[in-house]
C-alpha positions in Angstrom: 19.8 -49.6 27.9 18.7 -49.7 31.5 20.1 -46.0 32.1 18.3 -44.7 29.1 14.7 -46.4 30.4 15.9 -44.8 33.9 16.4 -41.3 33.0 13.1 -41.5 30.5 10.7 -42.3 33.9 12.9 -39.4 35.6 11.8 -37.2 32.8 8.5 -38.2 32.9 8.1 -37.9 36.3 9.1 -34.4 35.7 6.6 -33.5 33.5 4.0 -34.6 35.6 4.8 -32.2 38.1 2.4 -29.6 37.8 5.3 -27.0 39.6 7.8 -27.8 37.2 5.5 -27.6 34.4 4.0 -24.1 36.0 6.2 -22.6 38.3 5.4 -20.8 41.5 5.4 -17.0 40.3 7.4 -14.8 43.3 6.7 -11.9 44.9 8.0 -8.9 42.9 10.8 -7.2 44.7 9.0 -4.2 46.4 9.3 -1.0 44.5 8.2 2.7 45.8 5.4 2.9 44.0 4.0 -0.3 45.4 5.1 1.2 48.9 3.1 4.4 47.9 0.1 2.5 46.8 0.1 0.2 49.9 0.5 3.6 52.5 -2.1 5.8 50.6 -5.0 2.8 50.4 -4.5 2.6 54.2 -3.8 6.2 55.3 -5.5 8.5 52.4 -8.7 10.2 54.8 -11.1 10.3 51.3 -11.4 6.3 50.7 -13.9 6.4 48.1 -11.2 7.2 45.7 -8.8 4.9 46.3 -10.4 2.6 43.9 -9.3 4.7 41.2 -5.4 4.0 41.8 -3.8 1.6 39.6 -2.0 -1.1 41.8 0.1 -1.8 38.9 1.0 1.2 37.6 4.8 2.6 37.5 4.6 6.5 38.1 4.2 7.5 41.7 3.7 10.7 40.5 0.6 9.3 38.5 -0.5 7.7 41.1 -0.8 10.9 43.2 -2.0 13.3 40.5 -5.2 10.9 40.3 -6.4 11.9 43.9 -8.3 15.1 43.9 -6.7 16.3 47.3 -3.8 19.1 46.2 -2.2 19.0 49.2 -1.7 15.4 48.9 2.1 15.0 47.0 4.7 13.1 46.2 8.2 14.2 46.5 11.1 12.5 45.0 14.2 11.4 46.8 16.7 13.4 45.0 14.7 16.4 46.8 13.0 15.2 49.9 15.7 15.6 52.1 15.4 19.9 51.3 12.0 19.6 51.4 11.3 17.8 55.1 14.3 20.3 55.9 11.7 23.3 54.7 8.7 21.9 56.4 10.0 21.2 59.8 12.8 24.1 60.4 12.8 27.7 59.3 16.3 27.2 58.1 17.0 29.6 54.6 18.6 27.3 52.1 22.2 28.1 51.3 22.5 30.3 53.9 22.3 34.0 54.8 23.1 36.8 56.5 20.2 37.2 58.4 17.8 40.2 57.4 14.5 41.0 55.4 13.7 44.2 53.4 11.1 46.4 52.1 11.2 47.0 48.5 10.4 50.3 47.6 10.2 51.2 44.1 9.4 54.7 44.4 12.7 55.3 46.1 15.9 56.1 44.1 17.5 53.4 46.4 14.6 50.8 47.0 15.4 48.8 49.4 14.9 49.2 52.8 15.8 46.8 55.5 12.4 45.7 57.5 13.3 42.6 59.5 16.8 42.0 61.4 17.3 38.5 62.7 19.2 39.0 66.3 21.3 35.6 66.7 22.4 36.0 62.6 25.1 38.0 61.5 23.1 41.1 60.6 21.6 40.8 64.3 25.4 40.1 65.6 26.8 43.3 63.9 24.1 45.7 64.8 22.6 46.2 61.1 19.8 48.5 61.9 16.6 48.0 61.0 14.7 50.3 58.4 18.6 51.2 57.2 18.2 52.1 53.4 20.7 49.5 51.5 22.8 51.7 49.4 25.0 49.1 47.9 26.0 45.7 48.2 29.4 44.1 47.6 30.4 47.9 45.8 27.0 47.7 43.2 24.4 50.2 43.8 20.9 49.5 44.4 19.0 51.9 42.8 16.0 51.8 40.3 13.8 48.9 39.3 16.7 46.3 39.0 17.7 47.0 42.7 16.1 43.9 44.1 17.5 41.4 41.1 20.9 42.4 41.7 20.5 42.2 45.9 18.8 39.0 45.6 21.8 37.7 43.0 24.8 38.6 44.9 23.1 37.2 48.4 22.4 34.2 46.1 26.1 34.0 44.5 28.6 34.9 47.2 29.5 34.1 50.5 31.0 37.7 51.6 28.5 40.3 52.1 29.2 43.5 52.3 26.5 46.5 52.4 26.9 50.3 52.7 23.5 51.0 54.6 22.0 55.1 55.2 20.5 55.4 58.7 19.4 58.1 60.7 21.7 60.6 58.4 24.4 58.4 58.4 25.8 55.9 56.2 28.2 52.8 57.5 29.4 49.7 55.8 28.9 46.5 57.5 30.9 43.4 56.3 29.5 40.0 56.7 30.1 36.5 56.1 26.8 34.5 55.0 26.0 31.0 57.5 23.3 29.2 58.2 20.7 30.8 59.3 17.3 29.5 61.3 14.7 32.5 61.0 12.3 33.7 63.7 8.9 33.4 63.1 7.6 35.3 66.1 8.0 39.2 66.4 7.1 41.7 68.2 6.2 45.4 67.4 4.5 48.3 68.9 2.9 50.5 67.0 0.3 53.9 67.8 3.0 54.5 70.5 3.5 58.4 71.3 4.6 59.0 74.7 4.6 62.7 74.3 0.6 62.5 73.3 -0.1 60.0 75.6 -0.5 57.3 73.4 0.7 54.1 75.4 0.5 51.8 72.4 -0.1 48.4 71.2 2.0 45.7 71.1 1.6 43.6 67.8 2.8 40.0 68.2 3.2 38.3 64.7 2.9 34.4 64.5 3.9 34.4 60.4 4.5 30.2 60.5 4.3 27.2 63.2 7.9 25.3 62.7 9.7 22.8 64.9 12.6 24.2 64.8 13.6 27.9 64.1 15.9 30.6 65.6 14.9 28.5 69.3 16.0 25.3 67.9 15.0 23.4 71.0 11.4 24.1 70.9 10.9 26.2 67.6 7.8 28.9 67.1 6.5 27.7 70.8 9.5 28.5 72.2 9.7 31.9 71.0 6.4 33.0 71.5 6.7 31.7 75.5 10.2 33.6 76.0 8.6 36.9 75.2 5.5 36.4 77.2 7.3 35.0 80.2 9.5 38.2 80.3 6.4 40.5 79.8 3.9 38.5 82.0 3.2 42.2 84.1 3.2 44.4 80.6 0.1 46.4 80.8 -0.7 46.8 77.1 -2.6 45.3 74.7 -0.8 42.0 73.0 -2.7 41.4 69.4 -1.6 37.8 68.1 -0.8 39.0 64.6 -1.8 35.5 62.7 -2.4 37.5 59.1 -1.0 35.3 56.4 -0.1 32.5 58.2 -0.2 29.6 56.0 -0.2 26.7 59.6 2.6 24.1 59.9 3.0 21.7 62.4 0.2 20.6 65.1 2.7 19.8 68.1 3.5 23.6 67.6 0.4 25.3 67.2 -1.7 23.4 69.7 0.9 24.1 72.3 1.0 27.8 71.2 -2.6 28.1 71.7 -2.2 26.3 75.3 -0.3 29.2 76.0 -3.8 30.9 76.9 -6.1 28.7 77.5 -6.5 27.5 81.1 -8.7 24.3 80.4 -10.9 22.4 78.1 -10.5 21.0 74.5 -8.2 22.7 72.8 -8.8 20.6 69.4 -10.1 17.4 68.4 -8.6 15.2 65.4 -10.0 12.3 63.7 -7.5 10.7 61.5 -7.4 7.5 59.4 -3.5 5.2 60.2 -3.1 1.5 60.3 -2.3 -1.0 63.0 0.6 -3.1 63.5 -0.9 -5.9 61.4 -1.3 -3.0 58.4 -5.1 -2.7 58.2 -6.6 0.6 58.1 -8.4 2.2 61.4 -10.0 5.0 62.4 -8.9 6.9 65.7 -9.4 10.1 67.4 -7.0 12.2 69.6 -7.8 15.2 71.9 -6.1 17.5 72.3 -6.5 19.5 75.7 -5.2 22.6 77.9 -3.1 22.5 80.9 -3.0 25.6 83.4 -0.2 27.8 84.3 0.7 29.3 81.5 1.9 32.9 80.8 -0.3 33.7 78.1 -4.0 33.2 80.6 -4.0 36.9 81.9 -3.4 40.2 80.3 -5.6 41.8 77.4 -5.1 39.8 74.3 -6.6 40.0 70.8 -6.2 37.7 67.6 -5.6 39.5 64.0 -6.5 37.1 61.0 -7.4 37.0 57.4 -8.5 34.8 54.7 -4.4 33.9 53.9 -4.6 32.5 58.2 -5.2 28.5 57.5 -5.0 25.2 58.6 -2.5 25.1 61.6 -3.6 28.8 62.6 -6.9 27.9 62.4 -6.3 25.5 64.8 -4.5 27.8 67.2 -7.6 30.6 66.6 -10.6 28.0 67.2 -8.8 26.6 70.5 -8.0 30.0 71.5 -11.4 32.4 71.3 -13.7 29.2 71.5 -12.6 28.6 75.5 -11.2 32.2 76.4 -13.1 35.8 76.1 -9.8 36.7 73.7 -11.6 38.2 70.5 -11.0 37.4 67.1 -10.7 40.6 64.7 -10.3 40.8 61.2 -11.7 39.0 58.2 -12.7 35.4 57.1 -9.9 32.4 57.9 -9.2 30.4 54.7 -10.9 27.1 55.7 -8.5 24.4 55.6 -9.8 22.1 58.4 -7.3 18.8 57.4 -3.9 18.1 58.0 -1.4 15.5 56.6 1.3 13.6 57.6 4.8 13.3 56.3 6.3 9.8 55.7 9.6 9.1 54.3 9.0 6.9 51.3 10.6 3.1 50.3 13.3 4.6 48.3 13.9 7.3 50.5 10.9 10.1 48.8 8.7 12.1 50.9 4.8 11.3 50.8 2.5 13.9 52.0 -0.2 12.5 53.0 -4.1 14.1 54.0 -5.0 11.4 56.9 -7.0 13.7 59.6 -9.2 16.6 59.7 -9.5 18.7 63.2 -12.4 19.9 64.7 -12.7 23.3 67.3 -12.9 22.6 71.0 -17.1 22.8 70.0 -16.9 20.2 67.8 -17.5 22.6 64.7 -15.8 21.7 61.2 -14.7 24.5 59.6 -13.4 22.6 56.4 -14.2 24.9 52.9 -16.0 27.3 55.3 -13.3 29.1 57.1 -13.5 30.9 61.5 -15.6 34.1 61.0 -13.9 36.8 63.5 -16.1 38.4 66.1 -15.2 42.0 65.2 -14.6 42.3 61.2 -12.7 44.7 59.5 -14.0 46.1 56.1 -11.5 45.5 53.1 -8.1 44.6 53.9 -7.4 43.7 57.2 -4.6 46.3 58.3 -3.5 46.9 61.7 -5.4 49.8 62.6 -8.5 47.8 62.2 -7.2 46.1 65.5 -6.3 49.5 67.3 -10.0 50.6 67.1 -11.1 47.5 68.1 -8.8 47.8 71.2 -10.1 51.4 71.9 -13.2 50.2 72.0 -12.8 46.9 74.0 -9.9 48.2 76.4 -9.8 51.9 76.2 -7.1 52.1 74.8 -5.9 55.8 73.9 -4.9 55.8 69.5 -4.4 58.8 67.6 -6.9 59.9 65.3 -7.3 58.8 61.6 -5.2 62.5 60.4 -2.6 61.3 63.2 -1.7 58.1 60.8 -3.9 55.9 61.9 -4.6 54.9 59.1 -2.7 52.0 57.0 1.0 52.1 57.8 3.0 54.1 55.0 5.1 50.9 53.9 3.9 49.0 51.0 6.4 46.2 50.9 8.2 43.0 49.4 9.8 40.8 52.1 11.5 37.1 51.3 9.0 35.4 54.0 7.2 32.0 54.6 6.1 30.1 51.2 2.5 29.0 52.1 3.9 25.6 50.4 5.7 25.5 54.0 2.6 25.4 55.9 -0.8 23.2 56.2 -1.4 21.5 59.8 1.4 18.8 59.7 2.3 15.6 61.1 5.3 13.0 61.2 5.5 9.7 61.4 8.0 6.7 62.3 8.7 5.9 58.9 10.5 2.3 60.1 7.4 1.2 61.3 5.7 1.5 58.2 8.3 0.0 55.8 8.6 -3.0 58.2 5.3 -3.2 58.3 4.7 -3.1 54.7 7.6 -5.5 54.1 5.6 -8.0 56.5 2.5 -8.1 55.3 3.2 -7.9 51.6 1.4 -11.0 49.6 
């Protein structure tokens, strides 16, 4: 009897406790789209629409598709790896063998070789450049379905081999596909005839800004200051060929455009983060010139067009708004904000717009685009630059019936998806999931 009255006051006791009775909910186990709501409430640049994201919600992809920013995204784990891989190298997924082509359809044998990489094994074996492709691995290339079969068996095999007409003769080049890191600086010159006394100019094309490419120590930068240190007493005119170019990363093209300027602002960017405690602040980094570089004497001039954005926007702003380097062509794109790249909870990629960029004036450009000194009616083609650069510099170009005119190659090439570019940032993704971890209610 006095154990029964015992264990009735322990159960009453019990049930008086308010904890037993309602117990303590816990913190859900963190989840990636809690970790993508947390980071985009703090690092997301346009605020006023974070209170349209559902904190509770379960697709991150939802949760990204409500923000009106398109280069804002999400990528899932089973693909970020690839992905970061594409943003920050030049690498060509699955390897290749190192060459670009024209695709000519008006040809019986359409494709033409436009672009040799030199450290690939095209480049190693001496596959000449403008070579007409005759046949790869023993299938001719001719007609319309020329470029699907190419593009299949470099997609499908590992062994390469082409039979290639050059210069009247035709030799077969065997190669093994690897991987390859592309270029994305080259250098032509074009209006050259010695005979005529046409000295030429030298066209240097900037197609992408990338961390690491064929100089996979110091990627598009590097590149671009090999060939002007070994032409630092080169006489002609250098245009800095920027059509197209969709941006890429900052570190690049602000040290690119450093390249020729000898002081001053070279660009300004105000960007939203968060501090070690995780609250959101605003800060501002500068971004200026030091001297001594190869690029601050000789006669240089800047090619763009309405496909140059974000990250070459940059690099044209910080380039003709502190040096007397002209800008010629049409119309930049206007993309005057950048993101930056975090690897997610569960191991995703978020792409994130946190900062837009200002010229060394202080001028946004955002939606509004860089308008070039000199433009060039209709499309912007390189003999737009040449007259400019007769005019400027004197220099000697053959007449409109001597070809001036637009080149005769009309042309398909596997480049740069402007996916790839935008004006891009990385962070230490540890800091942010520890720091999300810790300060989680």
């Amino acid at each position: 009897m006095k154990t029964r009255i015992m264990f009735a006051v322990l159960l009453l006791s019990l049930l008086g406790c308010s904890d037993f009775i309602h117990p303590v909910k816990s913190t859900p186990d963190p989840t990636e789209y809690s970790f993508n709501y947390w980071l985009l409430q703090r690092q997301y640049l346009y605020e006023d629409e974070l209170v349209n994201l559902d904190e509770d919600g379960d697709s991150v992809q939802t949760l990204y598709n409500t923000l009106s920013d398109r280069f804002t995204n999400y990528t899932p784990p089973s693909k970020s790896e690839i992905v970061g891989q594409q943003i920050r190298t030049s690498i060509i997924i699955g390897g290749d063998i190192g060459l670009r082509y024209y695709n000519l359809t008006d040809r019986e044998h359409p494709i033409y070789i436009s672009r040799v990489y030199p450290k690939a094994p095209a480049g190693r074996a001496n596959v000449p450049r403008y070579g007409n492709i005759l046949s790869v691995n023993d299938y001719d290339l001719v007609g319309s379905n020329a470029k699907a079969v190419y593009d299949s068996i470099l997609s499908t095999n590992k062994n390469i081999n082409l039979r290639i007409a050059y210069r009247g003769d035709t030799t077969e080049y065997k190669l093994e596909k690897e991987i390859v890191y592309a270029p994305t600086v080259f250098v032509d010159t074009l209006f050259e005839d010695s005979a005529k006394g046409y000295p030429g100019i030298v066209f240097v094309s900037i197609e992408i800004f990338k961390d690491t490419t064929e100089d996979k120590k110091h990627g598009s930068y590097g590149e671009l200051k090999a060939y002007l240190d070994s032409t630092i007493s080169d006489n002609h005119v250098h245009v800095l060929d920027l059509r197209s170019n969709p941006g890429g990363s900052v570190k690049q093209c602000v040290n690119m455009a450093d390249l020729f300027v000898k002081e001053g602002t070279l660009s300004t960017n105000n960007w939203r983060s968060m501090d070690a405690n995780g609250d959101s602040r605003k800060s501002t980094t500068t971004f200026r010139a030091k001297a001594g570089d190869p690029g601050e004497q000789g006669k240089f001039m800047i090619l763009a067009n309405g496909g140059s954005a974000s990250c070459a926007e940059i690099f044209i702003a910080a380039v003709i708004e502190t040096t007397d380097i002209p800008f010629v062509g049409s119309k930049t794109y206007g993309k005057g904000i950048g993101q930056t790249n975090f690897k997610t909870y569960a191991g995703g990629l978020a792409t994130i717009t946190d900062r837009e960029f200002l010229t060394p004036k202080g001028n946004n450009y955002h939606l509004q685009g860089i308008f070039p000194k000199y433009e060039c009616s209709g499309t912007v083609y390189e003999n737009c630059a040449a007259q400019v650069a007769n005019k400027l510099y004197g220099v000697k170009i053959p007449t409109q019936d001597e070809s001036l005119a637009k080149r005769a190659f009309e042309f398909t090439e596997n480049k740069f998806s402007s996916l790839e570019g935008g004006a891009l940032e990385w962070e230490n993704s540890d800091f942010y999931i520890k720091t999300f971890e810790k300060t989680r209610p």
